[in-house]
C-alpha positions as MATLAB code, in Angstrom:
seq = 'XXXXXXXXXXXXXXXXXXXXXXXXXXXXXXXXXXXXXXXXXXXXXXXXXXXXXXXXXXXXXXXXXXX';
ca = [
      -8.794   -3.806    0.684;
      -5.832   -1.133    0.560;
      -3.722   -3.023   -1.458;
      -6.591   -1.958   -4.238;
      -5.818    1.361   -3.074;
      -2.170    0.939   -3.115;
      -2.472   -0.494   -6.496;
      -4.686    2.366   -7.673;
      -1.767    5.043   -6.777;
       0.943    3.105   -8.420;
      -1.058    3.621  -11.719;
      -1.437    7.160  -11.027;
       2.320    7.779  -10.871;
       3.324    5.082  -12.796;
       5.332    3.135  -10.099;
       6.180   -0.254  -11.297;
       5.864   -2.967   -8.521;
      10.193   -3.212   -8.724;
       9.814    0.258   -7.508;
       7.742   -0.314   -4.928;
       9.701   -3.480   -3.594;
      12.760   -1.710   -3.441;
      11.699    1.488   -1.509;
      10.571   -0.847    0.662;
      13.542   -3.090    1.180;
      11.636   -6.412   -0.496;
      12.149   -8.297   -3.271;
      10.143   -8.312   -6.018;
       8.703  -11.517   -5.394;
       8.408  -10.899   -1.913;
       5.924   -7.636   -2.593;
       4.307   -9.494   -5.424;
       2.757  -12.052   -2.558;
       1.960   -9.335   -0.168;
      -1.563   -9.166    0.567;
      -0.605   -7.522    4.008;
       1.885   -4.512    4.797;
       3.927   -3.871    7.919;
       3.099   -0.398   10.153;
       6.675    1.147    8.648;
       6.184   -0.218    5.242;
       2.312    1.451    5.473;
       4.428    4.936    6.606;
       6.848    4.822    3.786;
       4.053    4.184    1.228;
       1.908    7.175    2.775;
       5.114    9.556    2.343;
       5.588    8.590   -1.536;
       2.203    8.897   -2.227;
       1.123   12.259   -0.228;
      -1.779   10.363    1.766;
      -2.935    9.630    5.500;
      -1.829    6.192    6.959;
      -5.447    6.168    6.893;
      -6.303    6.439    3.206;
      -5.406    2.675    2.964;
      -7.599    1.710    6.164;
     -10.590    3.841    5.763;
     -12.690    1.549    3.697;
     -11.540   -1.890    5.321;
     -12.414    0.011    8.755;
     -15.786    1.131    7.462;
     -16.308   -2.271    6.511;
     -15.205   -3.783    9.891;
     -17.813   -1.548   11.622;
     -20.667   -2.548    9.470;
     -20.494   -6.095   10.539;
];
């Protein structure tokens, strides 16, 4: 799901996940259990990392559409 996604572009710029969490406003154990993101949290992730809101829903929606 986009969390792979999200994972994948923290390796690419070498974010750690403390990073992350605090551009975000969450703790570090808060974004370690997140398997789900918030619209404004999604937003803030797509500015850092140059992409479309949609890069991180395009395969899960693809998926979805299949079924």
């Amino acid at each position: 799901m986009y969390v792979n996604r999200l994972k994948g572009l923290m390796k690419e710029n070498q974010h750690t996940q403390k990073f992350v969490a605090d551009l975000l406003g969450l703790s570090l154990f808060g974004f370690n259990g997140k398997n789900e993101f918030k619209a404004n949290e999604i937003k803030k992730l797509s500015e850092l990392y140059g992409v479309s809101t949609d890069y991180f829903f395009s395969e899960l929606v693809a998926k979805m559409a299949i079924k």
